[in-house]
Jmol script that loads the backbone (N, CA, C; Angstrom):
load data "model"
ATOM      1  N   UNK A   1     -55.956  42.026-126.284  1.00  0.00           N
ATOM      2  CA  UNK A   1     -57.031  42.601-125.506  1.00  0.00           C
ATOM      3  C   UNK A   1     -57.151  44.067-125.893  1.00  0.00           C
ATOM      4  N   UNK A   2     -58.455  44.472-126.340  1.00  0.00           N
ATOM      5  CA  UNK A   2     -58.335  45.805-126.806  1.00  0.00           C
ATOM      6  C   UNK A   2     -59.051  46.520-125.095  1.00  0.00           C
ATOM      7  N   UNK A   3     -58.708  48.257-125.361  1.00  0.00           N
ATOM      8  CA  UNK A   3     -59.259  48.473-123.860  1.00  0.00           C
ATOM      9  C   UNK A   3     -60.535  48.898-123.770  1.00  0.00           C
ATOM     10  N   UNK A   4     -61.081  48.136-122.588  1.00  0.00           N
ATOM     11  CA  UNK A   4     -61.880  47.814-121.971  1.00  0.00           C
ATOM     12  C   UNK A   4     -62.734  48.520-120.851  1.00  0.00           C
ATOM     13  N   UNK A   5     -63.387  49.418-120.460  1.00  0.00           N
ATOM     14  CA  UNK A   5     -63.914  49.998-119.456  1.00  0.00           C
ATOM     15  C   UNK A   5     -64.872  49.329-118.584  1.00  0.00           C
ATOM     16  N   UNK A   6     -64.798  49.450-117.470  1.00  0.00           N
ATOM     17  CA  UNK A   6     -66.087  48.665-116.528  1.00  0.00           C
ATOM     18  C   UNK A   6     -66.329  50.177-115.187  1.00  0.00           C
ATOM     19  N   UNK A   7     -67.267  50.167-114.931  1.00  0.00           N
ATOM     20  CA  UNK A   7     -67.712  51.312-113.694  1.00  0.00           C
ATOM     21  C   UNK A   7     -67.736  52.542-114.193  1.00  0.00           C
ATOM     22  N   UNK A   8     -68.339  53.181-113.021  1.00  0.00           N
ATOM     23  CA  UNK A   8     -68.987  54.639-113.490  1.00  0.00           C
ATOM     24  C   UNK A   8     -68.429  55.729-112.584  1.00  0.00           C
ATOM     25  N   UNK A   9     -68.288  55.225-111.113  1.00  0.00           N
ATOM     26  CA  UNK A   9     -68.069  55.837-110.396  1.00  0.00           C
ATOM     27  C   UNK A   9     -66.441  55.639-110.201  1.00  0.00           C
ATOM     28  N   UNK A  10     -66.617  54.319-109.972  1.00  0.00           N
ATOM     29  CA  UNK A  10     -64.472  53.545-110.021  1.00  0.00           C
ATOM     30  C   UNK A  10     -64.614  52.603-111.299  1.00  0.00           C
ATOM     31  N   UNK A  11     -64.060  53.876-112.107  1.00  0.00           N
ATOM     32  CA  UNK A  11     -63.536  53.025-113.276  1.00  0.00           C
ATOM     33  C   UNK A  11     -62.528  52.060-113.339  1.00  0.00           C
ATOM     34  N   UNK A  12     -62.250  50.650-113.768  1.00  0.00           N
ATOM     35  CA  UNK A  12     -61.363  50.213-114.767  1.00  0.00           C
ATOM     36  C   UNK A  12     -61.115  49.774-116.015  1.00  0.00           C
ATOM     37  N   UNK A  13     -60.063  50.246-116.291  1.00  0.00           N
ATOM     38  CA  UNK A  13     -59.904  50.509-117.941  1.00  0.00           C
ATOM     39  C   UNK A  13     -58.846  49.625-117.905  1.00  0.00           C
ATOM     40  N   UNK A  14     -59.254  48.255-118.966  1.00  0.00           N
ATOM     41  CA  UNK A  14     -57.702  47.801-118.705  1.00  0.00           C
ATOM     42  C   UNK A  14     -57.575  47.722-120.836  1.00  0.00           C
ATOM     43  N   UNK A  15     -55.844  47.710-120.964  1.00  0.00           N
ATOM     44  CA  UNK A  15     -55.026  47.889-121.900  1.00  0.00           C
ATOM     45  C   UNK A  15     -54.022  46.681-122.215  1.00  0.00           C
ATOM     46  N   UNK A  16     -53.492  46.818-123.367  1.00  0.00           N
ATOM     47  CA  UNK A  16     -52.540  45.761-124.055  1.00  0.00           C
ATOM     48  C   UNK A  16     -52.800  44.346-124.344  1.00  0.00           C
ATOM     49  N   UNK A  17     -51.897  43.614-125.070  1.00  0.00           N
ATOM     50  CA  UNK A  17     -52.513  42.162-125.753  1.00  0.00           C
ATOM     51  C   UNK A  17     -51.308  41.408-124.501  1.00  0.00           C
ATOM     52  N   UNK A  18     -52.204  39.496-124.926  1.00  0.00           N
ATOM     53  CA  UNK A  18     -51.765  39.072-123.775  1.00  0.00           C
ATOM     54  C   UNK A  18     -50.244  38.575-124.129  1.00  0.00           C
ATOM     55  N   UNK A  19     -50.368  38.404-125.299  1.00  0.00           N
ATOM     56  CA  UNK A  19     -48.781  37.820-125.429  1.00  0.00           C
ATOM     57  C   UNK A  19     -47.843  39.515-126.314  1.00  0.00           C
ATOM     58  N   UNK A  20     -48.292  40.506-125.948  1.00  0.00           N
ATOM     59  CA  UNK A  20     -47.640  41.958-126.211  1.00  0.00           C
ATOM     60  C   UNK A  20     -46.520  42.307-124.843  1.00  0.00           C
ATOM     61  N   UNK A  21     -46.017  43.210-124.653  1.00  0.00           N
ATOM     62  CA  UNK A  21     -45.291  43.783-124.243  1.00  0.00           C
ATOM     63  C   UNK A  21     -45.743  44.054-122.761  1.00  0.00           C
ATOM     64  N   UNK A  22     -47.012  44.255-122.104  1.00  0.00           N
ATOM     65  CA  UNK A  22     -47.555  44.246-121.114  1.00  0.00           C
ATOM     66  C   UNK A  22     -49.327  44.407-120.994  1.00  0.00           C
ATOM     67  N   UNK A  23     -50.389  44.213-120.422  1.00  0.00           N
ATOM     68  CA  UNK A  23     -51.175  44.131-119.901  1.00  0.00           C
ATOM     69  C   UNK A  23     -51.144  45.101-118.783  1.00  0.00           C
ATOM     70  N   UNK A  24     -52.184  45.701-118.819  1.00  0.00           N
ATOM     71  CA  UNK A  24     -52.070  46.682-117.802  1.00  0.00           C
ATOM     72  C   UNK A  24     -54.401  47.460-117.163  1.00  0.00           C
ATOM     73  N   UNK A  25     -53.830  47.879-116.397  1.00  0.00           N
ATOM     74  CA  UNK A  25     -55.178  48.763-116.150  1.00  0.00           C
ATOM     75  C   UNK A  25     -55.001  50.356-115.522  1.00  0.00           C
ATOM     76  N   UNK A  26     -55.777  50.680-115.740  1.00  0.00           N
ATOM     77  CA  UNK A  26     -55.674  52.201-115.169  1.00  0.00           C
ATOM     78  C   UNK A  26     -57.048  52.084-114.306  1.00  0.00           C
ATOM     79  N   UNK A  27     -56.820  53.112-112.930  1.00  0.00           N
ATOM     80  CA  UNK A  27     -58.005  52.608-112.333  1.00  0.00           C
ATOM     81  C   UNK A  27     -58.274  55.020-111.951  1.00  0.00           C
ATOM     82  N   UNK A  28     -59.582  54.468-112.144  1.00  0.00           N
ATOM     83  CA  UNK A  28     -59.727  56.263-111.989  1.00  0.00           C
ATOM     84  C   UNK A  28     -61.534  56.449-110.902  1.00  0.00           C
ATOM     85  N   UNK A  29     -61.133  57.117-109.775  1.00  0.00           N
ATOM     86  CA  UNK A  29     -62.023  56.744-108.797  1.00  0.00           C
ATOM     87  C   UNK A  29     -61.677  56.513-107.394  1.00  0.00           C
ATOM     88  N   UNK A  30     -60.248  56.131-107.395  1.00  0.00           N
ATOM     89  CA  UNK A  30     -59.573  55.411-106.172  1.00  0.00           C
ATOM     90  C   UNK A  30     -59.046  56.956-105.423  1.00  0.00           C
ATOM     91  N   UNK A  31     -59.558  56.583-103.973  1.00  0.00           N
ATOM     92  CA  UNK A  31     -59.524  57.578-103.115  1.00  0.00           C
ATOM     93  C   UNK A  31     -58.236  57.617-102.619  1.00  0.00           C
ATOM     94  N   UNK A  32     -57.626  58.780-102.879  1.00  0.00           N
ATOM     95  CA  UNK A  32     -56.499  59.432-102.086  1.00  0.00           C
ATOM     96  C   UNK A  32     -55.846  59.165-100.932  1.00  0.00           C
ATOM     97  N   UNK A  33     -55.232  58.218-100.264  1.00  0.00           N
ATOM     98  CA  UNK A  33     -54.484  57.757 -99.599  1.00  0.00           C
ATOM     99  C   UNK A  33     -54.773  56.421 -98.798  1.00  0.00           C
ATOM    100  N   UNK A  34     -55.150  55.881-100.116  1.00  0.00           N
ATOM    101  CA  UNK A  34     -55.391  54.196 -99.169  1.00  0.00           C
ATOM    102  C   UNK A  34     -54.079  53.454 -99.789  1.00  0.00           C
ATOM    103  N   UNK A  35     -53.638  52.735 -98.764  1.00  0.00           N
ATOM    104  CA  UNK A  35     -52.321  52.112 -98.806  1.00  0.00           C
ATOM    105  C   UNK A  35     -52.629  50.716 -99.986  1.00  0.00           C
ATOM    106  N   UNK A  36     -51.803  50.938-100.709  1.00  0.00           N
ATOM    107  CA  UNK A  36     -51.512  50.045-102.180  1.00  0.00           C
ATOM    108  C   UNK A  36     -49.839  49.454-102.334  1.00  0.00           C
ATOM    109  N   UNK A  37     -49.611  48.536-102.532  1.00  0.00           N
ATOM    110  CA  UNK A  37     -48.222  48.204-102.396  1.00  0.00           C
ATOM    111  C   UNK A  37     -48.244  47.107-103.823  1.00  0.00           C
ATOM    112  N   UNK A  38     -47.250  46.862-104.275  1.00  0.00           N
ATOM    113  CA  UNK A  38     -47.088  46.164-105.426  1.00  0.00           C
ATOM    114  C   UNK A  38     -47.232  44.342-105.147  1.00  0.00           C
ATOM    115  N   UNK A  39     -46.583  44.859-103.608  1.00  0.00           N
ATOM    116  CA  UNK A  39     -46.482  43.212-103.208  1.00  0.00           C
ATOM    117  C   UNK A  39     -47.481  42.580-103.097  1.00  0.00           C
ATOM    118  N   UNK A  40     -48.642  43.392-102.598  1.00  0.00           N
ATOM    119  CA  UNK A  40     -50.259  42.839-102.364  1.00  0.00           C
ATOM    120  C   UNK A  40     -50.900  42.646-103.858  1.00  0.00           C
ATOM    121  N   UNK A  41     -50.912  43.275-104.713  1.00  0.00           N
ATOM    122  CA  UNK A  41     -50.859  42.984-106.281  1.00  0.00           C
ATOM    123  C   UNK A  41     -50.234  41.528-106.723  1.00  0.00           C
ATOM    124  N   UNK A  42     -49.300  41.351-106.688  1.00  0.00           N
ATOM    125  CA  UNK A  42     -48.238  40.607-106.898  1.00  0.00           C
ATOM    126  C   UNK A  42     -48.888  38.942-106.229  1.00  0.00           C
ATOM    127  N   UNK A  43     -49.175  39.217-105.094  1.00  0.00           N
ATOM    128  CA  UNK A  43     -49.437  37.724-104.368  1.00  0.00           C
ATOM    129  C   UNK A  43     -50.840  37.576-104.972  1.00  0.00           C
ATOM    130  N   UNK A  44     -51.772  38.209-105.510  1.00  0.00           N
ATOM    131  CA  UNK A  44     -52.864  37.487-106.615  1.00  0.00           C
ATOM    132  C   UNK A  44     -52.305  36.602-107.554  1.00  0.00           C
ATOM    133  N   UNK A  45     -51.228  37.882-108.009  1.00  0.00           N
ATOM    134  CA  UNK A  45     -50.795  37.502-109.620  1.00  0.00           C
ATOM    135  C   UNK A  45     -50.108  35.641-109.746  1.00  0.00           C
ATOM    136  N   UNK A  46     -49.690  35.551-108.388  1.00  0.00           N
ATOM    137  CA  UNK A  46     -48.474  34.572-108.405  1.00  0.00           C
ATOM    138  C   UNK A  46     -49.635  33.343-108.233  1.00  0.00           C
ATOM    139  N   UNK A  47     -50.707  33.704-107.791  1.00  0.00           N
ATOM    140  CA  UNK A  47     -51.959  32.398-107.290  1.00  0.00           C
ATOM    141  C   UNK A  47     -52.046  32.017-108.793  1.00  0.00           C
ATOM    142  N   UNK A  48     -51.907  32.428-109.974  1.00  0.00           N
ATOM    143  CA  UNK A  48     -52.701  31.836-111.283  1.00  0.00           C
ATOM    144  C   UNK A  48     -51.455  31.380-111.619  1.00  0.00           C
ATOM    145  N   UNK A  49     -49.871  31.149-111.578  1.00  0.00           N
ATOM    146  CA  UNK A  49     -48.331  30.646-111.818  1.00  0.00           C
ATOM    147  C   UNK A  49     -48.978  29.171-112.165  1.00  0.00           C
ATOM    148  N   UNK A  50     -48.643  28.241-113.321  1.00  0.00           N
ATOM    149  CA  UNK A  50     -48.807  27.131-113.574  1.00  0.00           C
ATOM    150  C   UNK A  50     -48.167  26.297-112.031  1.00  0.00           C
ATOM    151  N   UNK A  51     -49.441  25.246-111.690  1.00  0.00           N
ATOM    152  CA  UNK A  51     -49.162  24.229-110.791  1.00  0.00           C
ATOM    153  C   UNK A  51     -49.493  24.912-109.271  1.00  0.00           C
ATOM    154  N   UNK A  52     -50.196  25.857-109.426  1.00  0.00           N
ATOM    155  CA  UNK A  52     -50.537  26.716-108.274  1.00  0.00           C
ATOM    156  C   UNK A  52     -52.061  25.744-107.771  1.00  0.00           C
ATOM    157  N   UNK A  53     -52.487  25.562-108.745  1.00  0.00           N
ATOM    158  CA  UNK A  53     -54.103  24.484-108.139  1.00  0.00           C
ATOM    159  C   UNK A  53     -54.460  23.871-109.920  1.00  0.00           C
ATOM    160  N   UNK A  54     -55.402  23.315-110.066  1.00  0.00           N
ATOM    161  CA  UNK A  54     -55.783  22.417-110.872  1.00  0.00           C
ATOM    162  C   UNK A  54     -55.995  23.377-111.851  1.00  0.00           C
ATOM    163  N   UNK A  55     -56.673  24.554-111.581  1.00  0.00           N
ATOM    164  CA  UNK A  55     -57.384  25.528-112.517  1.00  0.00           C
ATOM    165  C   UNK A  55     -56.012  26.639-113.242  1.00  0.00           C
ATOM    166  N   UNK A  56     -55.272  26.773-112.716  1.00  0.00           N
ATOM    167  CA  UNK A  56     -54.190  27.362-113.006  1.00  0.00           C
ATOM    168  C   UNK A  56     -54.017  27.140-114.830  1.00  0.00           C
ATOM    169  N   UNK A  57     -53.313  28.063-115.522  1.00  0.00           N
ATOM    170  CA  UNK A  57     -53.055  28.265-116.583  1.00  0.00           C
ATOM    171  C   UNK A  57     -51.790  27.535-117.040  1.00  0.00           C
ATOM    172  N   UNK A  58     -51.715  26.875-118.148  1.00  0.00           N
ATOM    173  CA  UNK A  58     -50.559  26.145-118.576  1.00  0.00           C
ATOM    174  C   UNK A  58     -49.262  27.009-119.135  1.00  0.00           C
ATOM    175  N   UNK A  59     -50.015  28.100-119.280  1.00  0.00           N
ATOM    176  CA  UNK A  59     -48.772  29.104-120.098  1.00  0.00           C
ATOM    177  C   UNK A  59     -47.721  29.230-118.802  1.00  0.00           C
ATOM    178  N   UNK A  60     -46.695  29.696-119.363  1.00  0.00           N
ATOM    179  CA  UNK A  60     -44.974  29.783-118.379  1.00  0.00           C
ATOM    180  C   UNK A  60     -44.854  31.443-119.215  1.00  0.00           C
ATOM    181  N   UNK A  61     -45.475  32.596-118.689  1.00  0.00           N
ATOM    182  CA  UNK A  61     -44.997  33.548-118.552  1.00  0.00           C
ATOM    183  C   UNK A  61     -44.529  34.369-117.178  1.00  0.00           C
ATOM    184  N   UNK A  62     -43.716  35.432-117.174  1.00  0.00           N
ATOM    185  CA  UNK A  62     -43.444  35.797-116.082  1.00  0.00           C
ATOM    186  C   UNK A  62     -44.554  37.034-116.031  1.00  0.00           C
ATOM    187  N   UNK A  63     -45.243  37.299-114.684  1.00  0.00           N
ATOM    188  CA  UNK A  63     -46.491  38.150-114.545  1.00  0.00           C
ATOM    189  C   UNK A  63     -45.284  39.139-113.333  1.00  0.00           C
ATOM    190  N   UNK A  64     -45.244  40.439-114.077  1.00  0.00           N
ATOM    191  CA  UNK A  64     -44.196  40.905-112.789  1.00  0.00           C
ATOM    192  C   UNK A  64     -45.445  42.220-112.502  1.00  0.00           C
ATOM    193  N   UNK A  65     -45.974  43.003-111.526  1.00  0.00           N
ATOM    194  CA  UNK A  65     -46.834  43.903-111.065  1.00  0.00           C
ATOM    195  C   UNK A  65     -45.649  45.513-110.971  1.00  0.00           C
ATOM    196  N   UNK A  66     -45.945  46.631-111.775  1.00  0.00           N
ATOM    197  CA  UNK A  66     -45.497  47.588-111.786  1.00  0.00           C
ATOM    198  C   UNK A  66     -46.014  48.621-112.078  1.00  0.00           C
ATOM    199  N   UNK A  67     -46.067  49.450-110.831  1.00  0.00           N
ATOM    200  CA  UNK A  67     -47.048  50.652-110.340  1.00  0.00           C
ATOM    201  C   UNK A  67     -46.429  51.647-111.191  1.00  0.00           C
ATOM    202  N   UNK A  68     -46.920  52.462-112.239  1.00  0.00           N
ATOM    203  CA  UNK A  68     -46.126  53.011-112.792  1.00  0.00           C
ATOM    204  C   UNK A  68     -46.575  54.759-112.305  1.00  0.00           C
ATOM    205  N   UNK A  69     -47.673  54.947-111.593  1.00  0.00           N
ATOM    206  CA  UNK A  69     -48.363  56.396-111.410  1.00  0.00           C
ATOM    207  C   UNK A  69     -49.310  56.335-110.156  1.00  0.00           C
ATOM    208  N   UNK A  70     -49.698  57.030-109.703  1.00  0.00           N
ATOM    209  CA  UNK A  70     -50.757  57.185-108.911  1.00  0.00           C
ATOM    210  C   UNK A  70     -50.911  56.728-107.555  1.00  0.00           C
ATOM    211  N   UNK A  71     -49.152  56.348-107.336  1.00  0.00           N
ATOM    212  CA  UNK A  71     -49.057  55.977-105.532  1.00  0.00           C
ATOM    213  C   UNK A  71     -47.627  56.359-105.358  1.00  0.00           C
ATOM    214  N   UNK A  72     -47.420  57.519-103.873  1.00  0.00           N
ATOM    215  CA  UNK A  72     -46.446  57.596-104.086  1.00  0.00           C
ATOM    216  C   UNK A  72     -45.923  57.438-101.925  1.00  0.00           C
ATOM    217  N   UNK A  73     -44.691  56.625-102.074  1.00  0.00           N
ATOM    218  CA  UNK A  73     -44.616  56.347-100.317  1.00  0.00           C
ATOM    219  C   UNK A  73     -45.942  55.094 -99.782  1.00  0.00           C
ATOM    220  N   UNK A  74     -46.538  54.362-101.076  1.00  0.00           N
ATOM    221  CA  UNK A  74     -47.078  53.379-100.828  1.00  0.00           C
ATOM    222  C   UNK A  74     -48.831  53.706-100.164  1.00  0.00           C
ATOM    223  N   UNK A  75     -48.972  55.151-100.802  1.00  0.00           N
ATOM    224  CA  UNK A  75     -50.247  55.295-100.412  1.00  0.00           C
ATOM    225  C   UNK A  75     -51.153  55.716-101.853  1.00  0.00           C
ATOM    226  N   UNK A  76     -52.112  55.788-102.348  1.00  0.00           N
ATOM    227  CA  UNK A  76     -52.719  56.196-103.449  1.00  0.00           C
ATOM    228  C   UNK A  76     -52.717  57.782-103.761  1.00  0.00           C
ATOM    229  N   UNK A  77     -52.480  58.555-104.291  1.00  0.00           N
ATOM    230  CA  UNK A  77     -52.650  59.729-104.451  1.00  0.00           C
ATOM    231  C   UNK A  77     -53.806  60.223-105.479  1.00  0.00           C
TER     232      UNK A  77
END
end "model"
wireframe off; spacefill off
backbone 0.3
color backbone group
């Protein structure tokens, strides 16, 4: 996946290939202290896990969610 931009006002830009080292997005726009947690990330991610519903993906990778900037004490900065 090469990166990608969508929005003007709330950008996302997402980065990396799918079978590379990680997949990722940067999001630029997001207002200053709205509560973001990894776990709420995470319970999307786990809905697409092979055998989750019919539509689900056959691949067996592990999808782990890691905030690496831009929230700190679980609020957005």
């Amino acid at each position: 996946m090469s990166g990608n931009s969508f929005g003007k006002i709330f950008r996302i830009t997402t980065f990396g290939e799918s079978h590379g080292p990680a997949v990722g997005v940067v999001l630029d726009g997001c207002p200053a202290g709205l509560e973001l947690h990894e776990d709420d990330i995470q319970k999307e991610l786990d809905r697409r896990r092979p055998g989750q519903s019919e539509i689900t993906t056959p691949r067996d990778e592990p999808d782990k969610v890691e905030i690496l900037s831009g929230v700190f004490e679980g609020k957005t900065t």
